[in-house]
N, C-alpha and C positions, 0 to 999 in steps of 0.2 A: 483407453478402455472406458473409462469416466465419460469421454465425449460422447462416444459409440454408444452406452447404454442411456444418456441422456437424450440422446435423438431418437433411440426406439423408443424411449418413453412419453416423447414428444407424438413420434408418430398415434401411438396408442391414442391420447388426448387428444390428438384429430378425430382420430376415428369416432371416437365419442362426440366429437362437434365442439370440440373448447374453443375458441379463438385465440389467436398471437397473443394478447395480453397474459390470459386466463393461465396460456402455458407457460410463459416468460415467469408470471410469478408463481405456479405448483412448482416449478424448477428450478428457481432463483438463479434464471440465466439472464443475458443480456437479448431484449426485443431483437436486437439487428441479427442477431444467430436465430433465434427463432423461427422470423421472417423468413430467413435462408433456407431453413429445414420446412417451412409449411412452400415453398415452392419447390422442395425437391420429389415432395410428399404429391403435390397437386401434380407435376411430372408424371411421377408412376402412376398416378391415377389414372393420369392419360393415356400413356401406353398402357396400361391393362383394358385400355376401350378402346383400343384402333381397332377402327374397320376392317370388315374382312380381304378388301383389294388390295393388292399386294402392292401395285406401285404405289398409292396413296398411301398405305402402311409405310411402308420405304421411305417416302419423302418425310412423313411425318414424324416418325422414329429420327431420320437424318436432326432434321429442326429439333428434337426432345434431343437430341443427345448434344449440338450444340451449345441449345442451351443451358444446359447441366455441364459442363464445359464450364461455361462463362461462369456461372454462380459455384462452380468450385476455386477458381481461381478467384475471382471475387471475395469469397469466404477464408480463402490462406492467409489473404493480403489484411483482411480486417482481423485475421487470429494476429497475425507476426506483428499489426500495430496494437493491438492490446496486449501484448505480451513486451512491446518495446517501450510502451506507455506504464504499464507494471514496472517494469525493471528503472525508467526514469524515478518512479514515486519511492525505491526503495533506496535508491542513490541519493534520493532525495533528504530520509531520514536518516543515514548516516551522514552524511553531510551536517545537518541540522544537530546531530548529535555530538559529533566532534564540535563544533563551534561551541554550543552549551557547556562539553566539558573543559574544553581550552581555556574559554573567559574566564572558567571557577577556578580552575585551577592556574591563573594568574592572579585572583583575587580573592585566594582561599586564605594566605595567612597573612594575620595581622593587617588585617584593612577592616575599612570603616562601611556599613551597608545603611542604608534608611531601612526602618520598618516594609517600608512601601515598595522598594527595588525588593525584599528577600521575597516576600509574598508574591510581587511580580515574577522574579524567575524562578520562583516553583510552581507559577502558571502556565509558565514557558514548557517547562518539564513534562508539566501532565498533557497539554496540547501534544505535545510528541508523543507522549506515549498511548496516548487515543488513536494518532495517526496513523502509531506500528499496530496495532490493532486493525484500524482499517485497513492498510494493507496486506492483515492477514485473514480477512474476511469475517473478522470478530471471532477467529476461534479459537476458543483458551488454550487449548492444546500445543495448537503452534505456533500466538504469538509468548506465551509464557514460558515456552522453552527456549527463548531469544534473549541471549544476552544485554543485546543492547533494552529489552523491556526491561530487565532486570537489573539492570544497574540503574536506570530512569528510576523502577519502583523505591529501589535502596537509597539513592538519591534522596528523593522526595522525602522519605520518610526519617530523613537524617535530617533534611532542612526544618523541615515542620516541626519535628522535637523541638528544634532550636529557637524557632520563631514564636514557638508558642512559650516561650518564658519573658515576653517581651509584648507592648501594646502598641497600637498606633501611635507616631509622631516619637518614636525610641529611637536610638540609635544603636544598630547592633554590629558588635566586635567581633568578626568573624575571624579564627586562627585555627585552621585543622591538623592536628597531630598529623602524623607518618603514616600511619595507618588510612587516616582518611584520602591523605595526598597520593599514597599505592594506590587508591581504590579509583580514585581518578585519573590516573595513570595508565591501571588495567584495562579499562574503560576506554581509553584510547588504541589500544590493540584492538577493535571489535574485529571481529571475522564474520558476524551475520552476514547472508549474501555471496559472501564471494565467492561462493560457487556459482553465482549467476553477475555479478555486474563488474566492471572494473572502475576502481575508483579513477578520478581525474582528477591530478596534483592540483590542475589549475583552479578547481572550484575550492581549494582546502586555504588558495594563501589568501582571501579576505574573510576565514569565515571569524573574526571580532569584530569587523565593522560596525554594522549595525547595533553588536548590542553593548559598544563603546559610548554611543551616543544615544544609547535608551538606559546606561547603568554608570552611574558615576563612583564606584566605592573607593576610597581612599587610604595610605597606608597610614598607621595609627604609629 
């Protein structure tokens, strides 16, 4: 329904003379849809100007409706991969999310952090949760009623307390009670999504790699 009132509204702004851009952003749609809908638009235009001869009508019509054809099925094929490329970016931050909580919570107690690594992965933290943001179109509505923001936000604001009783070149003694290790725990249950993606076991078994060799914390 969304899409459907968006192309009439598109169409309107032709009518007025806007151009592809002008409408892409009054709509904050993507150009390659736009484009799609200004040649479906210049189409009808055309048939509401076929000649009065009926075979030349006929052949012409035939060709208009071919080609409305092709730019339908053209226009499926470019919804279903931006709808497959969506669902990639949000597999993406769960994924990304689970590894951030795994590492912490292998090296939430009684280990040793530099100043420099706690600061570091509460950068980590907020990049993600920019992300899930973007992937929800910046809108507070729907990325704020997401778990996985919200456990990022608690996160964060649970390290920074902590960080901030400490200066560059400290060494800080990271040991989270029960409550905090539950919290990261819960956190590993997300359910964001999975009404739309299915996780893949196979991207879950290296997700500390990488940040085994960007975070060295040690047990004290």
């Amino acid at each position: 329904m969304k899409n459907f009132k968006q192309r009439q509204r598109a169409y309107e702004l032709f009518d007025e003379g806007c151009d592809n851009e002008a409408v892409a952003y009054d709509l904050q749609e993507d150009l390659a849809l736009v484009e799609r809908w200004k040649a479906d638009y210049d189409a009808d235009e055309a048939l509401a100007g076929l000649p009065e001869d009926k075979e030349l009508s006929r052949q012409l019509l035939g060709v208009q409706i071919k080609s409305i054809a092709l730019r339908e099925r053209e226009l499926e094929a470019y919804q279903q991969e931006k709808e497959e490329q969506e669902l990639k970016e949000k597999r993406g931050k769960v994924v990304s999310f689970k590894k951030l909580f795994n590492f912490l919570k292998k090296y939430c107690q009684r280990c040793k952090w530099t100043f420099d690594e706690v600061r570091g992965f509460i950068l980590k933290l907020k990049k993600l949760q920019t992300q899930v943001e973007e992937v929800c179109a910046h809108d507070e509505e729907v990325f704020s009623r997401l778990f996985i923001w919200n456990r990022l936000e608690g996160l964060i604001q649970h390290l920074e307390g902590l960080v901030a009783e400490y200066s560059e070149g400290d060494t800080i003694k990271i040991n989270f009670d029960e409550n905090d290790l539950l919290y990261l725990n819960e956190g590993l249950e997300i359910h964001d999504f999975d009404d739309e993606i299915e996780e893949d076991p196979e991207e879950e078994k290296p997700l500390s790699g990488l940040l085994e060799e960007e975070f060295s914390p040690k047990k004290y």
